[in-house]
VEXDREN-2710 file (C-alpha; in Angstrom, 1 decimal):
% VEXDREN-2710
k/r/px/py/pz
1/UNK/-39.1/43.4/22.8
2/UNK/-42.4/44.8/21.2
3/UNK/-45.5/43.3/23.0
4/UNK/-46.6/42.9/18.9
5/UNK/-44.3/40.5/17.8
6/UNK/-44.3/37.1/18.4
7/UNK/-41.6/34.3/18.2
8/UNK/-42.9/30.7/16.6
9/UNK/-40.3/27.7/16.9
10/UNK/-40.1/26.5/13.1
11/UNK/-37.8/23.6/13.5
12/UNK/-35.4/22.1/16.5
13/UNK/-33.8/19.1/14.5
14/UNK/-31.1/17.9/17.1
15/UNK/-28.2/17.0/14.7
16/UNK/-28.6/20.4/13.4
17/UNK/-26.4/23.7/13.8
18/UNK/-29.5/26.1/13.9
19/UNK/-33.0/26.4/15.9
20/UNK/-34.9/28.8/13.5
21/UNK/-37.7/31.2/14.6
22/UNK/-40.5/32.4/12.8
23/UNK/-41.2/36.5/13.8
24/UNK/-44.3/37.4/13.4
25/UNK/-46.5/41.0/14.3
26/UNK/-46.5/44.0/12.7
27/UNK/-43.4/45.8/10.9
28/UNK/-40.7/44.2/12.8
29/UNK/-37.8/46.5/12.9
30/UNK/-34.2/44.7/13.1
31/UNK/-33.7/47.1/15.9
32/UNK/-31.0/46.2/19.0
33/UNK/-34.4/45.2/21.2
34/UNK/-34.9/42.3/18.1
35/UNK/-31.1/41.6/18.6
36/UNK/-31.3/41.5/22.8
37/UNK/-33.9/39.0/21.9
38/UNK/-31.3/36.8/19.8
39/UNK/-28.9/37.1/22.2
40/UNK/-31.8/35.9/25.0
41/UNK/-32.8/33.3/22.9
42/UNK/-29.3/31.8/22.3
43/UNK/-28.9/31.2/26.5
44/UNK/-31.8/28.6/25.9
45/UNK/-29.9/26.4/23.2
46/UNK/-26.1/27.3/24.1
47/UNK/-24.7/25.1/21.5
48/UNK/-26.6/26.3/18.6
49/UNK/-27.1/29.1/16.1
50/UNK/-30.3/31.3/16.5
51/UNK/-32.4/32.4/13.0
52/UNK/-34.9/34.7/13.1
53/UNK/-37.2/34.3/9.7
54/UNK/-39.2/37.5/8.7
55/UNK/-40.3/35.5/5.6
56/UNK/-44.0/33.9/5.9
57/UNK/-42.8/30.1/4.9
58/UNK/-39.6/28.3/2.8
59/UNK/-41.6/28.9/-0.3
60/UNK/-41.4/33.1/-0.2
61/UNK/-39.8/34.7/-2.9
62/UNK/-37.8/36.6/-0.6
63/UNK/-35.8/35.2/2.7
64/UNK/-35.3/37.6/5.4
65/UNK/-33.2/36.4/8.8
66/UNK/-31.3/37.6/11.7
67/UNK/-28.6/35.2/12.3
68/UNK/-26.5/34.5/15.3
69/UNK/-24.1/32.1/14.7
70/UNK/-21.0/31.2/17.6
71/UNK/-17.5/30.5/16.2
72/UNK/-16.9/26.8/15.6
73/UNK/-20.6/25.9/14.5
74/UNK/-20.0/27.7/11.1
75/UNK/-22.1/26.0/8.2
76/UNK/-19.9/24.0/5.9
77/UNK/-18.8/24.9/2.1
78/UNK/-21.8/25.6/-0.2
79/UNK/-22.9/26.6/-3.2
80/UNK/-26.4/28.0/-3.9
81/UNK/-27.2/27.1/-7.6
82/UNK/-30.1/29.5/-8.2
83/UNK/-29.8/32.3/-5.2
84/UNK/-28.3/35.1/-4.6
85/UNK/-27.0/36.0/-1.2
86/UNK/-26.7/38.9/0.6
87/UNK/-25.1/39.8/4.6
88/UNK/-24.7/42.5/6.5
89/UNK/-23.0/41.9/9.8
90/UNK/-24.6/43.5/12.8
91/UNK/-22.0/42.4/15.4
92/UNK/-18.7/40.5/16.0
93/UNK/-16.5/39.7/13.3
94/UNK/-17.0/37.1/10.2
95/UNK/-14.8/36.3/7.4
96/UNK/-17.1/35.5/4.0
97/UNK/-14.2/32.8/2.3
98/UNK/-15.1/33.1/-1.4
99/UNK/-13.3/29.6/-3.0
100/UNK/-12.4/27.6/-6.1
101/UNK/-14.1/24.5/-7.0
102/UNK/-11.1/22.9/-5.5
103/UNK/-11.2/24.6/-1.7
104/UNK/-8.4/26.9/-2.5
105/UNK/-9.5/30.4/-1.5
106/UNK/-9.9/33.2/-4.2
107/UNK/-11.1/36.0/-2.3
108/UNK/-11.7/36.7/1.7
109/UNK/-13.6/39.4/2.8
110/UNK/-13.7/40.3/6.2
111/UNK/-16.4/42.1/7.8
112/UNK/-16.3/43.9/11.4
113/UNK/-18.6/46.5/13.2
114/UNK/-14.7/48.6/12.5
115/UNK/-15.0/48.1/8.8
116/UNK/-18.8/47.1/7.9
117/UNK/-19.5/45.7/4.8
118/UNK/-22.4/44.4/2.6
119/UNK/-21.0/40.9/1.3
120/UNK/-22.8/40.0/-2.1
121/UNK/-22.2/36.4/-3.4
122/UNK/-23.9/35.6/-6.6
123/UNK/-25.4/32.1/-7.5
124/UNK/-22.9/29.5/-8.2
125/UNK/-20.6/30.8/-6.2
126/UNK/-18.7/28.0/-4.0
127/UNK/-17.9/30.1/-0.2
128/UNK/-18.3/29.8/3.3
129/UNK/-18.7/32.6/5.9
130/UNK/-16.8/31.8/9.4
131/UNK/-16.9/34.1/12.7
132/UNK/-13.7/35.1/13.5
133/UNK/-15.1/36.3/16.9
134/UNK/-16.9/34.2/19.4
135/UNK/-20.3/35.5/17.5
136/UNK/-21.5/37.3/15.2
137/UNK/-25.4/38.5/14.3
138/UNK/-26.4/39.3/10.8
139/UNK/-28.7/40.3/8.6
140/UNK/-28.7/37.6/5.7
141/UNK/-31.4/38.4/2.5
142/UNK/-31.7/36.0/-0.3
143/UNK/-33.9/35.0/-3.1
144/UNK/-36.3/32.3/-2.7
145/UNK/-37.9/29.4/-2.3
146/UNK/-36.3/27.6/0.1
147/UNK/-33.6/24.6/-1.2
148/UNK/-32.4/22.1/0.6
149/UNK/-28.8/23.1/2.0
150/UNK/-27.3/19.6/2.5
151/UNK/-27.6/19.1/-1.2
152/UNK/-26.1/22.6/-1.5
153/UNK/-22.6/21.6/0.5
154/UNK/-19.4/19.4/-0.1
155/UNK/-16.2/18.7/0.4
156/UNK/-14.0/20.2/-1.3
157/UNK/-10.8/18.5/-2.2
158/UNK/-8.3/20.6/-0.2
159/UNK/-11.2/20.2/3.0
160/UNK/-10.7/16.4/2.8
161/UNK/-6.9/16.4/2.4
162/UNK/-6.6/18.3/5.5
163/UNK/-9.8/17.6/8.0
164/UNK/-12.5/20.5/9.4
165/UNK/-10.7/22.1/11.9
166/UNK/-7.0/22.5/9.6
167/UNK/-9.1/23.9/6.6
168/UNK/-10.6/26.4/8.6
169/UNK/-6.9/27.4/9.9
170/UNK/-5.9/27.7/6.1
171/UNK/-9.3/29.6/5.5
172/UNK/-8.3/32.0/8.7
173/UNK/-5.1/32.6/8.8
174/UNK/-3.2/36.0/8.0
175/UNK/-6.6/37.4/9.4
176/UNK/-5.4/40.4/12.3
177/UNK/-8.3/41.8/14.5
178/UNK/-8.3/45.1/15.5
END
């Protein structure tokens, strides 16, 4: 990794899915050395997701982050009621689940080095993005500030009627990998 840029630890709450990083230096370029040092990072806290944050602070008007996220430590339903998200998926596979208020699924889009694309969900849209592979590392852009995501995710409906780990099933299934 550059000698120029530097890692800052933003946040390590225990009960939560991610650490997040702040990279700082000079133009950072999402290069594979900045992915190497996700994939480094990640042996330290083995049962969590890595973010990198090329954004100064959670008040930016632009968020900029390189995600690793492992299968089974997805983030739960959400909707984002003023921002506009954007992924493009480096590595692995990950199926972006785009739902009715209800859970049921409208539309799936499924994103794999094989068949890259840039996923586009537009504010007030209910979804939830799932790795299909053991991980995946992406490049996630959205508008800011920063909201507060538990107040951005429920339940849906369906989710409760079946539990977690069945929804995700009915999320998943019919997907083939190549």
């Amino acid at each position: 990794m550059d000698q120029h840029i530097h890692l800052e630890l933003v946040e390590d709450h225990k009960g939560s899915k991610s650490v997040t990083f702040f990279v700082t230096g000079a133009s950072v370029p999402t290069d594979q050395s900045l992915v190497d040092e996700l994939h480094r990072t990640s042996l330290v806290y083995p049962d969590k997701n890595i973010r990198f944050l090329f954004h100064e602070s959670s008040d930016s008007p632009l968020h900029i982050m390189l995600i690793k996220e492992a299968r089974g430590l997805y983030y739960p339903t959400h909707v984002h009621k003023n921002r506009h998200e954007v992924h493009y998926l480096l590595e692995g596979i990950l199926s972006l689940h785009i739902i009715h208020s209800d859970g049921s699924k409208k539309q799936t889009l499924l994103s794999s080095v094989a068949n890259p694309q840039v996923t586009s969900i537009e504010p007030g849209t209910p979804h939830v993005a799932i790795p299909i592979s053991k991980s995946v590392v992406y490049l996630e852009i959205k508008n800011g500030p920063n909201t507060d995501f538990t107040a951005e995710c429920f339940v849906t409906d369906l989710e409760a009627q079946m539990g977690p780990e069945l929804y995700q099933r009915y999320l998943t299934a019919g997907i083939v990998l190549e």
